[in-house]
C-alpha positions as CSV (number, residue, x, y, z in Angstrom):
1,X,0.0,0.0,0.0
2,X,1.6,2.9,-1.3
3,X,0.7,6.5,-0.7
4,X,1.4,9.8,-2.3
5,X,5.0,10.9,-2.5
6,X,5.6,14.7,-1.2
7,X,6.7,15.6,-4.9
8,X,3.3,14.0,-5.7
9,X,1.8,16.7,-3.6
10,X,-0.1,20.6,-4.6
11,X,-1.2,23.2,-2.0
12,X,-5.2,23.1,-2.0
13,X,-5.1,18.9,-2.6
14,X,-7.5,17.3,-0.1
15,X,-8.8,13.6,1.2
16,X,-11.7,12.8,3.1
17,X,-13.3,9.9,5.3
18,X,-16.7,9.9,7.2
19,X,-17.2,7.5,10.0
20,X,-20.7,7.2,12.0
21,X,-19.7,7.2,15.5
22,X,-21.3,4.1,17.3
23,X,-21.3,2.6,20.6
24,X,-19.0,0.4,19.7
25,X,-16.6,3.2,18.9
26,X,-17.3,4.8,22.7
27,X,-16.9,1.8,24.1
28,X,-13.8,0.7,22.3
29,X,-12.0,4.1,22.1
30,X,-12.3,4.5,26.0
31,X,-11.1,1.0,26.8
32,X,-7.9,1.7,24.5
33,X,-7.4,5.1,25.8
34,X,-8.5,4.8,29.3
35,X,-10.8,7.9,28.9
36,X,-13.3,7.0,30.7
37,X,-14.8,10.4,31.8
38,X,-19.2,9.8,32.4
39,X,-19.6,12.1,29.8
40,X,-18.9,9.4,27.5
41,X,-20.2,6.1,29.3
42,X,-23.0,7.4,31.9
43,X,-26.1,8.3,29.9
44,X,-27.3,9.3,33.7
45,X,-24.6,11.2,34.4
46,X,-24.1,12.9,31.0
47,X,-27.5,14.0,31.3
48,X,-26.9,16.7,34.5
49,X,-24.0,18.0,31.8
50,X,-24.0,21.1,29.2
51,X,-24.4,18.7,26.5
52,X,-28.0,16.7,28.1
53,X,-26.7,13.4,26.8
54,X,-24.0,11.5,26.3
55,X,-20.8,12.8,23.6
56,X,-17.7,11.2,22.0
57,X,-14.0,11.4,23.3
58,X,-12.9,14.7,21.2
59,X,-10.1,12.5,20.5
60,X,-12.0,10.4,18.7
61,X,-12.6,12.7,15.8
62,X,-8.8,13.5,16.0
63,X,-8.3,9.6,15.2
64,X,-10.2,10.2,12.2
65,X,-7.7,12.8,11.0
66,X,-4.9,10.7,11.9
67,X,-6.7,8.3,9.6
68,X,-7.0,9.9,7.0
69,X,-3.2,11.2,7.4
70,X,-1.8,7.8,7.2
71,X,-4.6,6.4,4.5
72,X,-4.9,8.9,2.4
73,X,-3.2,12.0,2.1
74,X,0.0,11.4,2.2
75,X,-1.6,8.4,2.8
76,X,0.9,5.0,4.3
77,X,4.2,6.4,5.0
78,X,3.9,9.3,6.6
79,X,4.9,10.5,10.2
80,X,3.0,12.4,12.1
81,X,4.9,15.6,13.6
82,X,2.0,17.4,15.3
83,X,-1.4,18.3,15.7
84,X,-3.5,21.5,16.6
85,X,-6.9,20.6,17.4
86,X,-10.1,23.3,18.1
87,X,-12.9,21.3,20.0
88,X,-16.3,23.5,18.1
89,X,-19.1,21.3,19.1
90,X,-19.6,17.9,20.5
91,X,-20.2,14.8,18.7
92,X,-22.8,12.4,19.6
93,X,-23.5,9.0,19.3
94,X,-24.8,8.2,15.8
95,X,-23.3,11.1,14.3
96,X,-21.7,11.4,10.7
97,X,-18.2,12.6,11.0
98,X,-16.4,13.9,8.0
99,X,-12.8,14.1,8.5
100,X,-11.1,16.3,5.9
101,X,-7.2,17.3,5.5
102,X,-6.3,19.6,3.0
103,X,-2.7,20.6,2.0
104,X,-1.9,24.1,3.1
105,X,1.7,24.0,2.8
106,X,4.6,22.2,1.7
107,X,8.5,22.7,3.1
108,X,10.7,21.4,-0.1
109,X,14.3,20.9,1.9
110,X,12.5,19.2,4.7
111,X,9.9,17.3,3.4
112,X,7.5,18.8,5.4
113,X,3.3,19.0,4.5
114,X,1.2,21.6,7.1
115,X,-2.7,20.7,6.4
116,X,-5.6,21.9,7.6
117,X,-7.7,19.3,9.5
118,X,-11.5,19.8,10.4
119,X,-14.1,17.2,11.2
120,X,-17.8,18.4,10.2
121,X,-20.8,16.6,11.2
122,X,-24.1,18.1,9.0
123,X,-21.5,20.7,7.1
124,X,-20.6,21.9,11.0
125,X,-17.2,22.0,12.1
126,X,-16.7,20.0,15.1
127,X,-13.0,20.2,15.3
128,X,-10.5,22.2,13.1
129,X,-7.0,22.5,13.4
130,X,-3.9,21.8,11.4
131,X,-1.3,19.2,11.1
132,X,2.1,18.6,10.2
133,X,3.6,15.5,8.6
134,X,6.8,14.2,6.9
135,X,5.7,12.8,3.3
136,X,8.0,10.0,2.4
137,X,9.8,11.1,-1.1
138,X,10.2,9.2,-4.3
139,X,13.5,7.1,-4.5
140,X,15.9,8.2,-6.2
């Protein structure tokens, strides 16, 4: 599985992936992260919060970026350097999230991609933020 090379790469190129959060996602992201803040597994407790019900891990709709990252665009064979993240709005269970990363800017002597990242759920930003990777180059 190959992804795109950085000399592959243009400023304004973008990749997307939408995921329907599920209880199964809660359940699983919390046991692998050990977040397990009520907010996320007490429908009781969630309910006496801001948000009246239950919400993902924020987290979890940064995974989605990171998916697409390593998937898609640059796709396998990139490293992750760092991520900004905005938490807009919360996500709730059954929710379509839309992760999108778009190429903002690209450093030719280090190899280096800056993207912007948002996650949208109904055309609404959830999170935005922006990300830089290392893009693996062609060989020589």
């Amino acid at each position: 599985m190959q992804g795109l090379f950085f000399e592959e790469l243009t400023i304004g190129r973008s990749a997307e992936m939408t995921r329907v959060v599920g209880e199964a996602d809660i359940q699983a992201f919390a046991q692998v992260s050990g977040d397990e803040n009520p907010v996320h597994l007490d429908a009781e407790y969630a309910k006496g919060t801001s948000f009246g019900e239950r919400i993902a891990h924020g987290m979890l709709s940064g995974a989605y970026i990171s998916a697409v990252l390593g998937t898609r665009l640059p796709g396998p064979g990139a490293i992750y350097l760092s991520q900004a993240l905005t938490f807009r709005r919360p996500v709730r269970i059954g929710d379509a999230v839309t992760a999108r990363v778009t190429v903002k800017a690209l450093d030719e002597r280090r190899g280096r991609v800056t993207l912007e990242t948002v996650c949208e759920v109904d055309g609404r930003s959830v999170v935005d933020g922006e990300a830089v990777v290392i893009a693996p180059r062609k060989p020589a």
